[in-house]
C-alpha positions in Angstrom: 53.3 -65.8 75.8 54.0 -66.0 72.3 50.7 -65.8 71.3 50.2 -62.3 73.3 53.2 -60.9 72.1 52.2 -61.3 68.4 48.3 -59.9 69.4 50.3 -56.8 71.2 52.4 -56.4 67.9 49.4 -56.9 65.3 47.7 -54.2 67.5 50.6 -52.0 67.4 50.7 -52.1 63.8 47.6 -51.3 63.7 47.8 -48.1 66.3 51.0 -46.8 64.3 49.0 -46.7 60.6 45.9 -44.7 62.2 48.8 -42.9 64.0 50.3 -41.5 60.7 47.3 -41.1 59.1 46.4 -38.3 61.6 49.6 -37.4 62.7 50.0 -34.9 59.9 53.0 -33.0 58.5 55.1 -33.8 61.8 55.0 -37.0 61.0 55.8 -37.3 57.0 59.4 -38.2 56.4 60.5 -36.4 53.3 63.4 -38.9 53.0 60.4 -41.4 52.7 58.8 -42.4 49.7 55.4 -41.9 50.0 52.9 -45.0 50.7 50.6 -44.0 48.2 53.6 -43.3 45.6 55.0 -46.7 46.1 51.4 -48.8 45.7 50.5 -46.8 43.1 54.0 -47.2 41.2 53.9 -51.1 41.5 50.5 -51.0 40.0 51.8 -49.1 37.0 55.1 -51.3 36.5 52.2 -54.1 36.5 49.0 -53.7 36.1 49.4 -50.8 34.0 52.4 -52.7 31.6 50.4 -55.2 31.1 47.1 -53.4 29.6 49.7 -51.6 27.4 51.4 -54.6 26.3 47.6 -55.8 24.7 47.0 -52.9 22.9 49.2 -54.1 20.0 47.8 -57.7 19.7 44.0 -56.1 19.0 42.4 -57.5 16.0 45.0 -60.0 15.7 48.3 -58.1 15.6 46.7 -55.4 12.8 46.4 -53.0 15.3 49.9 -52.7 15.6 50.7 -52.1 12.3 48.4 -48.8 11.9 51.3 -47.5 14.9 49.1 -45.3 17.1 51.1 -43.8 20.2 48.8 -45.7 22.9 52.0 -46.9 24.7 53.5 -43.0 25.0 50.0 -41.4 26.0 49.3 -44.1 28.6 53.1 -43.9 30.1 53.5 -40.5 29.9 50.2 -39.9 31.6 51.0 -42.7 34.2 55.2 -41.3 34.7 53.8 -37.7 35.2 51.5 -38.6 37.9 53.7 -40.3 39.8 56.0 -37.7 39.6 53.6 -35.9 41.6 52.8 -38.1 44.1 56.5 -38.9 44.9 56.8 -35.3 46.3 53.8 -34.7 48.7 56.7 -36.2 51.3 58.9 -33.2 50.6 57.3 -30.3 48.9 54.6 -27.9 50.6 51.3 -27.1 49.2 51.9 -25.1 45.7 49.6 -22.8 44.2 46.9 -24.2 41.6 49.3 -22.6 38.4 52.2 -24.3 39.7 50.3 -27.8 39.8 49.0 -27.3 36.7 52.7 -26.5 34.6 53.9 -29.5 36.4 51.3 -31.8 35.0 51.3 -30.0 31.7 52.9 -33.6 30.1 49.9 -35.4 31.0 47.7 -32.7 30.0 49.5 -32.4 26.9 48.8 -36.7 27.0 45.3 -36.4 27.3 44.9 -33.8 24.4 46.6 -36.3 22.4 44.4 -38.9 23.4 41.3 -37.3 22.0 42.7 -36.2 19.2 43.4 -39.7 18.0 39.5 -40.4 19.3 38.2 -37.6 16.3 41.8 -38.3 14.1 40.8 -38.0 10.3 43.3 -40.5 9.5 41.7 -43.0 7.3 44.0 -46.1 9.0 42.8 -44.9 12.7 39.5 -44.4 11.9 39.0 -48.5 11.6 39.7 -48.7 15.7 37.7 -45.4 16.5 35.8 -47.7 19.4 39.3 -48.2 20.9 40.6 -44.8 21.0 37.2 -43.9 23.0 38.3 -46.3 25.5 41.9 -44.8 25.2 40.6 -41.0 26.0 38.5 -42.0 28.9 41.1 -44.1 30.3 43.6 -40.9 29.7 41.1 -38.4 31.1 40.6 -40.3 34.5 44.3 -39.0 35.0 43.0 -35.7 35.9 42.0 -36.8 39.4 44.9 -35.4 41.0 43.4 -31.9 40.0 40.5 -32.7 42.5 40.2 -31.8 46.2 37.2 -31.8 48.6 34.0 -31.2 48.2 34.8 -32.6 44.4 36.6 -35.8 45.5 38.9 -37.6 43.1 37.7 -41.3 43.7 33.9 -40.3 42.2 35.6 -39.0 39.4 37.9 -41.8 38.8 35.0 -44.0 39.1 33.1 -42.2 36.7 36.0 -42.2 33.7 35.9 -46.3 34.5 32.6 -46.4 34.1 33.1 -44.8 30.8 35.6 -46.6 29.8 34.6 -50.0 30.8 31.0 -48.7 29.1 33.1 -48.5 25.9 34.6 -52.0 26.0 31.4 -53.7 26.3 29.3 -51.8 24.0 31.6 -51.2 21.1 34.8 -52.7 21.0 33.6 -56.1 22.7 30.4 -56.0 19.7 32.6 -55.4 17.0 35.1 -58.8 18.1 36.1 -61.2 15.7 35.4 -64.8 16.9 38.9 -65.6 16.2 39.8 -62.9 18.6 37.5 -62.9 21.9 39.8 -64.7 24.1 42.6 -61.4 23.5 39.8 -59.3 24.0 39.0 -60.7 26.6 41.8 -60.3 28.8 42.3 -56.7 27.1 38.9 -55.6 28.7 40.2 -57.7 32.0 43.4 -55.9 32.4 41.6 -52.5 31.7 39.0 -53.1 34.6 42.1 -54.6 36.8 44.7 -51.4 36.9 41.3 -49.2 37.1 40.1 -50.9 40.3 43.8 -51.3 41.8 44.2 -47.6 41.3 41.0 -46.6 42.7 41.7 -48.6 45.7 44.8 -46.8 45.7 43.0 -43.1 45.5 40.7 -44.2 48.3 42.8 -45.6 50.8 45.6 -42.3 50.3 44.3 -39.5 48.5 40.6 -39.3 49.6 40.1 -35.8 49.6 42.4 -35.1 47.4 46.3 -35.3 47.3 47.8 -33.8 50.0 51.7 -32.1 50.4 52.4 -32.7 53.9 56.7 -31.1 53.4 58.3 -27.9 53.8 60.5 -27.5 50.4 59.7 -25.4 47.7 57.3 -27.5 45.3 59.3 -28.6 42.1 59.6 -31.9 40.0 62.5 -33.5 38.9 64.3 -36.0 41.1 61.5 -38.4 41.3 62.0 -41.6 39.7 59.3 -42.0 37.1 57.3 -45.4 36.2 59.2 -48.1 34.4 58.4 -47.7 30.4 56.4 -50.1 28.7 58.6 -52.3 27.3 61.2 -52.1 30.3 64.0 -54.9 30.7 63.3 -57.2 34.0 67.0 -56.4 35.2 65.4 -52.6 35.4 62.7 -53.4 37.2 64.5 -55.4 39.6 67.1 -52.8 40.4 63.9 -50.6 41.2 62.9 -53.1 43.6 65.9 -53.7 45.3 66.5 -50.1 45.7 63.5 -49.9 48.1 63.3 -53.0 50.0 65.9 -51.6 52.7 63.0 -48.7 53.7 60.8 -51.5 54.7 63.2 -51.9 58.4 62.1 -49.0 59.8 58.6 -49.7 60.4 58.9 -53.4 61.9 61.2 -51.2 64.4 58.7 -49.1 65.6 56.3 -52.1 66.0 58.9 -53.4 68.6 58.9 -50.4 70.6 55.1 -49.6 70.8 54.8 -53.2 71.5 57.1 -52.6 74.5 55.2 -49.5 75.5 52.1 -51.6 75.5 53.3 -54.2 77.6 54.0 -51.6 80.1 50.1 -51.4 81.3 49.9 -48.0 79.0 45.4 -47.3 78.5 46.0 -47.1 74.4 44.1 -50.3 73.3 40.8 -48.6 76.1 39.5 -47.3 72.9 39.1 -50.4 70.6 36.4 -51.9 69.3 35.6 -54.9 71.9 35.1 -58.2 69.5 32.9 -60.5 71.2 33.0 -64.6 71.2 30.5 -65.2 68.4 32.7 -63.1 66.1 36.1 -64.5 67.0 36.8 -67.1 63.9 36.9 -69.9 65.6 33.4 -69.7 67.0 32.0 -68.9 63.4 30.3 -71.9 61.9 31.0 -70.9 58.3 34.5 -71.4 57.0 37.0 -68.8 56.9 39.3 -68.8 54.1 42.3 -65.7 53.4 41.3 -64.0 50.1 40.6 -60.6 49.4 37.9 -60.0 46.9 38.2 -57.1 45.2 35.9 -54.6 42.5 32.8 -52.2 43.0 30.4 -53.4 45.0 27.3 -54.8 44.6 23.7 -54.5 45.6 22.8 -57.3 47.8 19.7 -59.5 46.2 17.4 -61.1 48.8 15.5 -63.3 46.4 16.2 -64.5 42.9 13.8 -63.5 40.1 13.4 -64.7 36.8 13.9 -61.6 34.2 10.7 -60.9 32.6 10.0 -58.9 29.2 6.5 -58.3 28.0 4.6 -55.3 25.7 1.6 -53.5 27.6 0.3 -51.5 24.6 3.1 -48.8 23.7 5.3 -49.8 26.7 8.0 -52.6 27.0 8.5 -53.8 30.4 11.4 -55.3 32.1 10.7 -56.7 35.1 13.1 -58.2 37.5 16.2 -58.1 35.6 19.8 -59.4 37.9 23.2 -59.3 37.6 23.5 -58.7 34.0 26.8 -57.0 33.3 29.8 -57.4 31.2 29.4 -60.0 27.8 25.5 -60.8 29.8 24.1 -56.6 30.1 20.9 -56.0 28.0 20.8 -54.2 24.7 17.7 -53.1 23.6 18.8 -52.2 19.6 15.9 -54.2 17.7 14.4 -51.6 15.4 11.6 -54.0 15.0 10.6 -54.1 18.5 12.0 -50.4 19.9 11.0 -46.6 17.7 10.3 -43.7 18.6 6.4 -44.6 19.8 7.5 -47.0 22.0 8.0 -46.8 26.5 10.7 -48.2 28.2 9.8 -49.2 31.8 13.0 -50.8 33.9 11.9 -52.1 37.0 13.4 -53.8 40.0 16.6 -53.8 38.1 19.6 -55.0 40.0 23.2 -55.0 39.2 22.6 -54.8 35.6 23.5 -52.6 32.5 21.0 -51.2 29.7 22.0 -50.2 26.4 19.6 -48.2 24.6 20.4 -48.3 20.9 17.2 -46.8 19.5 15.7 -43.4 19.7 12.3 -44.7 21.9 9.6 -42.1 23.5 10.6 -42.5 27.5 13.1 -44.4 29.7 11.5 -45.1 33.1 13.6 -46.6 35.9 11.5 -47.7 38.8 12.7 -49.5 41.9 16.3 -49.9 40.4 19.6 -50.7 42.7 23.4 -50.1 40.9 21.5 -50.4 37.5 23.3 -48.4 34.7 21.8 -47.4 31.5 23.2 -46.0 28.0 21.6 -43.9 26.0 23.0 -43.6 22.4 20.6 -42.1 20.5 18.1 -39.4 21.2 15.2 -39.6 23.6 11.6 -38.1 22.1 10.4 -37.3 25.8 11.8 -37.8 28.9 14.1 -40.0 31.1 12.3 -40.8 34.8 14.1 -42.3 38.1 12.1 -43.3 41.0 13.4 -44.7 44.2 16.0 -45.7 42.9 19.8 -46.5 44.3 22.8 -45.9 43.1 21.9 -45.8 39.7 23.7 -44.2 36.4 22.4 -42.9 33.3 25.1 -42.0 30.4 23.1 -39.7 27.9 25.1 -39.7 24.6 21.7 -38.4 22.4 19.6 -34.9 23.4 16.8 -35.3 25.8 14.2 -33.0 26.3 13.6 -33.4 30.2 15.0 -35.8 33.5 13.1 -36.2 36.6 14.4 -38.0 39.4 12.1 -38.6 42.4 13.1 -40.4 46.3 16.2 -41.6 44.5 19.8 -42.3 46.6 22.9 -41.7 44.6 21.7 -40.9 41.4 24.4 -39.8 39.0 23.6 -38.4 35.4 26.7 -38.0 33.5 26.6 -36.5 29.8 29.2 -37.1 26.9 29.8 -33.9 24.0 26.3 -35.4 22.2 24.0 -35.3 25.6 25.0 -31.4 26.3 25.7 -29.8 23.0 26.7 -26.2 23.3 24.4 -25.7 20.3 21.4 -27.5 21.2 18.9 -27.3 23.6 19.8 -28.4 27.2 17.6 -30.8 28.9 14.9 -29.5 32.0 16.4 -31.8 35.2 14.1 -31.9 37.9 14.7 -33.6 41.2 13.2 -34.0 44.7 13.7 -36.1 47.8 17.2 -37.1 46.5 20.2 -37.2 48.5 23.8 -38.0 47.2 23.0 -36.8 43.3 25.3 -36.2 41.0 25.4 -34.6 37.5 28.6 -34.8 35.4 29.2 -32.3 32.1 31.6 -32.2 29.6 34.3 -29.2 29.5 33.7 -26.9 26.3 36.5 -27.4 24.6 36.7 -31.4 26.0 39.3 -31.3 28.2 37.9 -32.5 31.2 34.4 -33.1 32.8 33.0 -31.2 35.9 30.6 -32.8 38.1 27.8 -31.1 39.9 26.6 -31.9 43.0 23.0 -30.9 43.7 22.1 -29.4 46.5 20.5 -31.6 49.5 19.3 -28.9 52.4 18.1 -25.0 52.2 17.6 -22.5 54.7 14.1 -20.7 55.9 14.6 -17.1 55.6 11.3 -15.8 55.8 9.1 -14.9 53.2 6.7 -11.8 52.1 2.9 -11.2 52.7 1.7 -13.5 50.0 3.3 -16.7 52.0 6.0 -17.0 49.4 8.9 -17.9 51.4 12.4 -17.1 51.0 15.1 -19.8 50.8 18.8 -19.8 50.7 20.2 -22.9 49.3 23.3 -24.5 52.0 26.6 -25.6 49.9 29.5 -27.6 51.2 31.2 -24.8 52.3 28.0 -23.3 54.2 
């Protein structure tokens, strides 16, 4: 009996979350601090702390001494979000001006950000590498702006990427010896409080976030994150102040497990699990941890990375799992110039960093391959049938084709799509899911673009020239 009881209350719990989810505005408490408030908050007053708390140990303690504001961008970016967030409860849906004043401190925050990236002072200039990680960690922030069909978790993702990109490429090449291990857990503490906060994004604000109340939207009475170098007796009277809410729901488990137990038809539309997926039947051992981080493209048989020159190409074939301190750099000005081919083939889970100005990139038969381009490209970049591959273009390139590809995503910095320069020709076909992400003119933000996937037969003249109507999200 006991054992029933706790299956009829796991269930229960279960019923009630996919209950509120789709219960709507009737069933938001504004007395309640939102879920997604409170998660993200405790990843702030942890996660985010402690990537704060390394920023002044870089290069030994020096950094410190040159006493950038990192600590009161990154908070004040981090406090005015979840000022936002600790409202949807309460406040009904405001007007695009009104969200945009209220965020105007972490707007303001992100300015600053990138001004210290292009500062001209001569003591900043040393950790230039670092403040590009500082902008695009700042300038993921602007999520909350987003709303379906431009989702907020893509963009999120993409202002990791970047920053993550930044880490490995400059900072982590630049390292001291002396001063790995730090850096180390610098770059692991960035890549921790980014995941955390884009689980966060995808479990509650999907589409975008959401006021669900029926007050007049205003900040001002929601508690902000704790500051950087908060006192524990602070954070635990946060704590204690909302452990009491937690009652409420382990009530209404009790009472839906009662209404369950009276023969009501609510579990007739769950999944059925059969015997050979029940635990104990499984041969393989079942253990209780949660892995977490982006996900990976599954490899059915291990290769050995190969590298060879075919007249004015360099081919790598076959290159795996190669990310982080292990991702491929292709900088030898020996080897690479401007005569030479790139050719990337059956490239999985691994990163490319293009250092030299070469004649083409090719990617061929890639899966979650990324590749950065820092210098200019003399011809073109190619991507064919490829999967959820990334290009960063940080040089001009004359032309990109992408052909069968899934999930391709092209994403340019200020240097690939210069205002004053000539834009690259993209040309795509049988793609589905692709992406292409631009830089704001005066840097602000980026915008991402998705391409179009279906089109509509109008007719067409006497010649045979048909007439078609491209479909957008909201045809």
């Amino acid at each position: 009996m006991e054992d029933a009881i706790k299956r009829l209350e796991a269930v229960a719990s279960r019923l009630e979350k996919v209950a509120m989810k789709a219960g709507g505005a009737a069933d938001a408490d504004p007395e309640e601090l939102p879920e997604g408030y409170v998660e993200m908050k405790a990843i702030f007053d942890n996660e985010g702390k402690a990537f704060i708390d390394l920023w002044a140990d870089i290069d030994g303690g020096d950094y410190a001494k040159v006493e950038v504001p990192v600590a009161k961008v990154m908070q004040t970016c981090m406090d005015n979000v979840l000022q936002l967030l600790a409202v949807t409860n309460k406040c009904k849906k405001p007007d695009d001006n009104a969200i945009v004043a209220a965020m105007k401190p972490m707007q303001d925050a992100v300015k600053e950000s990138q001004d210290i990236a292009k500062t001209r002072k001569k003591k900043w200039r040393t950790y230039d590498d670092y403040h590009v990680v500082l902008s695009e960690f700042c300038m993921g922030f602007n999520w909350v702006f987003y709303k379906a069909p431009n989702l907020p978790k893509p963009f999120w993702d993409a202002q990791t990427d970047a920053m993550v990109t930044a880490m490995q490429g400059k900072c982590w090449k630049k390292k001291k010896d002396e001063h790995k291990d730090h850096m180390r857990a610098w770059m692991n503490a960035g890549k921790a409080l980014c995941a955390k906060v884009s689980d966060v994004i995808k479990a509650h604000y999907k589409v975008g976030v959401e006021f669900l109340g029926q007050e007049d939207f205003a900040l001002g009475d929601a508690p902000a994150a704790a500051p950087a170098a908060a006192s524990e007796n602070k954070e635990e009277e946060v704590a204690a102040k909302e452990e009491p809410k937690k009652e409420e729901p382990q009530k209404a488990q009790k009472d839906f497990a009662a209404e369950l137990t009276k023969g009501l038809n609510v579990t007739s539309g769950l999944k059925k699990v059969k015997k050979e997926q029940k635990n104990k039947y499984k041969q393989e051992k079942v253990v209780g941890k949660v892995s977490g981080g982006a996900s990976k493209a599954r490899i059915k048989k291990k290769k050995e990375a190969k590298r060879q020159k075919r007249g004015q190409t360099w081919f790598f074939n076959d290159y795996q799992n190669m990310q982080g301190e292990s991702m491929v750099k292709i900088d030898n000005e020996e080897e690479y110039d401007l005569k030479k081919s790139l050719y990337l083939c059956a490239a999985i889970n691994t990163d490319f960093q293009v250092g030299n100005k070469v004649k083409t990139i090719t990617l061929d038969s890639c899966k979650r391959a990324r590749v950065q381009v820092d210098k200019d490209i003399v011809s073109s970049i190619e991507l064919v049938n490829c999967s959820s591959c990334t290009i960063f273009v940080n040089g001009t390139v004359p032309s990109i084709t992408m052909d069968k590809c899934d999930s391709p995503q092209i994403i340019f910095t200020q240097g690939g799509w210069d205002a004053e320069k000539p834009k690259p020709n993209i040309l795509y076909s049988s793609c589905s899911a692709a992406n292409i992400v631009l830089p704001n003119a005066d840097g602000s933000d980026v915008i991402t673009y998705a391409l179009p996937e279906q089109f509509k037969f109008l007719g067409g003249n006497a010649e045979g020239v048909s007439e078609i109507q491209v479909l957008q999200h909201k045809d």
